[in-house]
N, C-alpha and C positions, 0 to 999 in steps of 0.2 A: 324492513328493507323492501323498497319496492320493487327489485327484481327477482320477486320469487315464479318459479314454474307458473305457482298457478293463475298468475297475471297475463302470464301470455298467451293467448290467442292459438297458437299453434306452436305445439311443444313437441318435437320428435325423439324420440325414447329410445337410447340404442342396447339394445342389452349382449350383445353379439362378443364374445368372448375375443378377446387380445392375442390370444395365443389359438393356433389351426389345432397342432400335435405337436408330439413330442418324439422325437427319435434319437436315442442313444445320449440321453440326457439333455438334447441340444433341441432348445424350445422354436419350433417355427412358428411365425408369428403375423400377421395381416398386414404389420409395418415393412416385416423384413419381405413379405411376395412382393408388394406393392410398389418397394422398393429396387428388386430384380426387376418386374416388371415395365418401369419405368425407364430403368437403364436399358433392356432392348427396345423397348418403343422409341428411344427417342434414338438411337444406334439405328435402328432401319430406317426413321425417317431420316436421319443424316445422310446415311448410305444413299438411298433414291434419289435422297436432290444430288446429291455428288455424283452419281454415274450421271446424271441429265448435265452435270456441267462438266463433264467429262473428266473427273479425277477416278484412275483406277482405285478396285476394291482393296488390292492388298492397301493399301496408302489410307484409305477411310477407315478400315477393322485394326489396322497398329495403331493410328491416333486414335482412335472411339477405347482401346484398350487403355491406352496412356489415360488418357480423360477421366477414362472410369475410375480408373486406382486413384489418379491424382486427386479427384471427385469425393472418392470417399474419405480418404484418409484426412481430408481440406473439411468434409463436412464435421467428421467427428469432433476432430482437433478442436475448431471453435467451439461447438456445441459445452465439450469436456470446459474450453479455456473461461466460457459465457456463466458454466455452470458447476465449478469447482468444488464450491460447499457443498456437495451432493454427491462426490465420492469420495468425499472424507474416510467415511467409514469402512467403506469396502474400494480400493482402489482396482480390483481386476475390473469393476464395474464398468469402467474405460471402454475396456473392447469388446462388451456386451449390445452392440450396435443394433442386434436382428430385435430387441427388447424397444428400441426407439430413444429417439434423441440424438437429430443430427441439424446442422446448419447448415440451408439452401444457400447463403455467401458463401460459408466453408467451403462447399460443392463447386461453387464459381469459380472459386480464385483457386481451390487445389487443382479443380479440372483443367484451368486454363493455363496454371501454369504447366501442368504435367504435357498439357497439344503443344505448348509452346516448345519445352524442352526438344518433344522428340522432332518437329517442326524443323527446330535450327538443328540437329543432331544430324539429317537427316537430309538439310538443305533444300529444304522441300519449297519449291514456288508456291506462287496463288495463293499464298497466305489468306489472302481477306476473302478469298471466295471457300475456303474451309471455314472460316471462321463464322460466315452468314449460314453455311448449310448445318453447323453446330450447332449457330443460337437456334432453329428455329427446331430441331431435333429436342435439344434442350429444354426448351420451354414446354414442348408438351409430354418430355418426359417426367417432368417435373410436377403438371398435374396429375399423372397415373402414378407417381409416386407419392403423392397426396392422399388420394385416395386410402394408402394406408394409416396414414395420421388420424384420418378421418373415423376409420374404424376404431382403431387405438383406445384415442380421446387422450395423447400425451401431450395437446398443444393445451395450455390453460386462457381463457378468456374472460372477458368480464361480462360478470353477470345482467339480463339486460331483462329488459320491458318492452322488446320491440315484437312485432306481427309474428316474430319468428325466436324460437330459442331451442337450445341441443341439452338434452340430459342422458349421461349414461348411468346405465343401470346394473352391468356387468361390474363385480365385487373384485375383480380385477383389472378395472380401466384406472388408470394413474388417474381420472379426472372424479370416479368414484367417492374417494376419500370427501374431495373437495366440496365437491356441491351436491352429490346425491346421499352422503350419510349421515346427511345433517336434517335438522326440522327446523322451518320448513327445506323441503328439498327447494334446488337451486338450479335455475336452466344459463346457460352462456351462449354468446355468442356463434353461430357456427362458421368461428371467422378460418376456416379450414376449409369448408365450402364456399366461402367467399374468394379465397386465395385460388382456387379451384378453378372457379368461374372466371377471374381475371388472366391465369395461366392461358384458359382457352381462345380468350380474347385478345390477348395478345398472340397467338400462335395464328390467329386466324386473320389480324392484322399484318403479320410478319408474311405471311405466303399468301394472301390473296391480294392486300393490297401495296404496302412498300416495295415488295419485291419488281413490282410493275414501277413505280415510284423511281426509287435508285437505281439509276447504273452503273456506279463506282462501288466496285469489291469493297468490301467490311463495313458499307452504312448501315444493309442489316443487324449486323451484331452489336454496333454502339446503341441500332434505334432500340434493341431485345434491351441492351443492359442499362438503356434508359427507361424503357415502359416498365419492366418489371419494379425497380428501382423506386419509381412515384407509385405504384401499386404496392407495395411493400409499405412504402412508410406510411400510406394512409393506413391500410389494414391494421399495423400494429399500434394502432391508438386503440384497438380493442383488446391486442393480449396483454394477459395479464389482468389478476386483480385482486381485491384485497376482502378479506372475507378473517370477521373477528377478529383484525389486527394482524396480521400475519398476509404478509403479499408473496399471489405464486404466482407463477412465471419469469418474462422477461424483466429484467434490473433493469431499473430506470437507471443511468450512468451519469446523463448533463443535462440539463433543461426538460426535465420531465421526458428525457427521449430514451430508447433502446439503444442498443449498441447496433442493430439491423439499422435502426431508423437515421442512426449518424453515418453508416456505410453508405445507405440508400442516398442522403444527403451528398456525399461523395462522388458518388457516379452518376448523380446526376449534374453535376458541376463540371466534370473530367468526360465524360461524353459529347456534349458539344464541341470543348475543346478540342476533343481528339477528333471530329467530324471536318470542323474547319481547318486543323491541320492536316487534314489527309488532302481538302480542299486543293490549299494551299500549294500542296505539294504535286497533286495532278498538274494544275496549271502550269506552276514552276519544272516541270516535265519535261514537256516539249521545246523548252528554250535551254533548258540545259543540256537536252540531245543536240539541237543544232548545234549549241558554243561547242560542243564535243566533237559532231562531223565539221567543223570550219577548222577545228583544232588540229586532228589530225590531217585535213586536206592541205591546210599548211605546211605540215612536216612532210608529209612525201613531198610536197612542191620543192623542200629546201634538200629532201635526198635527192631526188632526180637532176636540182642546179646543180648541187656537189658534185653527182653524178659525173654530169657534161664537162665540168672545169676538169 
């Protein structure tokens, strides 16, 4: 095979244990910090840009809650629904979350819908100006929530030959098994630092320069859920892969694709759409306000003839 370790150039060795402690049976873990940690980093970036656009605190801290729950529960779900033959045997495995194993879509579409709900519950204006201080919260929550995957090693990648490769060493990384307890040992992609490095670049895209770009509330959050979206699907042409017959990671579903990579596909098709219809709809605006004041200018004109007869 020609993507063993020792082909590569520069091989990074993680031997950093999965698990911090343990307290009262209940394992903490580098995935589950990384991933609290995540959730407030990207919760106070939300917050700051929202008091600069002037939405109060209580209204940012009740949706960043809704989002979060909705977030997790949306992350797990998929992960569980991606990856079903895997808790066959033990089904509490499920809500063993702090151990690793969630979907960053899941995360999307539970989070969004849960800001949504409380959103309309709540009748809350400015929709699209929470929605841009979200994505941009989001995105680099998202990389600090990486960072735990990254220690982990529960994302599986394919094996490579390039300047750069990731082996763990730790007898307890899910990725152990796979590539390091075999001869020769086996280095992978460290496409978790790659996802890493594109989180950032898009977060530093989204607040340094679009934000200057667009002046129409929510094209932030369609440009977040189209960048991430083409970053994503490139990326996962390295997870996954196949070692002695046996392929781990992400299930290939339709045309050699992921089930990320056809979501990915998705919004990025449904993001422009939904850019040009908001378009659309500015424009159409101002002309549907005037037919409105002519409308009613009308009807008082025909109270007041009434009026006088």
């Amino acid at each position: 095979m020609e993507a063993l370790s020792a082909l590569v150039p520069l091989v990074i060795k993680n031997g950093i244990d999965p698990e911090i402690f343990e307290i009262a049976g209940l394992a903490i873990t580098w995935h589950g910090l990384f991933t609290a940690l995540g959730v407030v980093v990207g919760v106070l970036m939300a917050a700051f840009l929202a008091r600069r656009a002037g939405i109060d605190d209580e209204t940012v801290y009740n949706m960043a809650l809704c989002l979060v729950v909705g977030g997790i529960i949306g992350a797990r779900t998929l992960y569980v629904l991606e990856h079903l033959g895997d808790f066959s045997d033990d089904p509490a495995e499920v809500f063993a979350i702090q151990t690793g194993g969630i979907s960053i879509y899941g995360a999307l579409v539970g989070g969004t819908l849960g800001a949504v709900a409380y959103a309309a519950w709540r009748r809350l204006p400015r929709w699209g100006t929470m929605a841009d201080v979200a994505a941009i919260g989001a995105i680099l929550g998202m990389a600090v929530g990486r960072i735990g995957c990254l220690v982990n090693g529960d994302i599986y990648a394919r094996t490579t030959d390039w300047p750069i490769g990731l082996v763990y060493t730790h007898s307890d990384s899910p990725s152990y098994p796979i590539y390091s307890a075999v001869a020769p040992e086996l280095a992978q992609h460290p496409v978790t630092a790659y996802e890493i490095v594109g989180d950032l670049i898009i977060f530093a895209l989204l607040l340094f320069v679009l934000r200057r770009v667009f002046k129409r509330e929510g094209m932030i959050f369609f440009a977040w859920a189209f960048l991430y979206a083409a970053m994503r699907f490139g990326i996962s042409f390295l997870r996954g892969t196949d070692i002695g017959g046996h392929w781990y990671g992400d299930d290939l579903v339709a045309g050699g694709l992921r089930v990320a990579q056809l979501i990915a596909l998705a919004v990025m098709a449904l993001a422009p759409l939904a850019v040009a219809v908001a378009y659309m709809r500015t424009r159409r605006g101002p002309a549907r306000a005037k037919r409105r004041r002519l409308a009613r200018a009308e009807r008082r004109a025909l109270r007041e003839e009434a009026d006088r007869e």
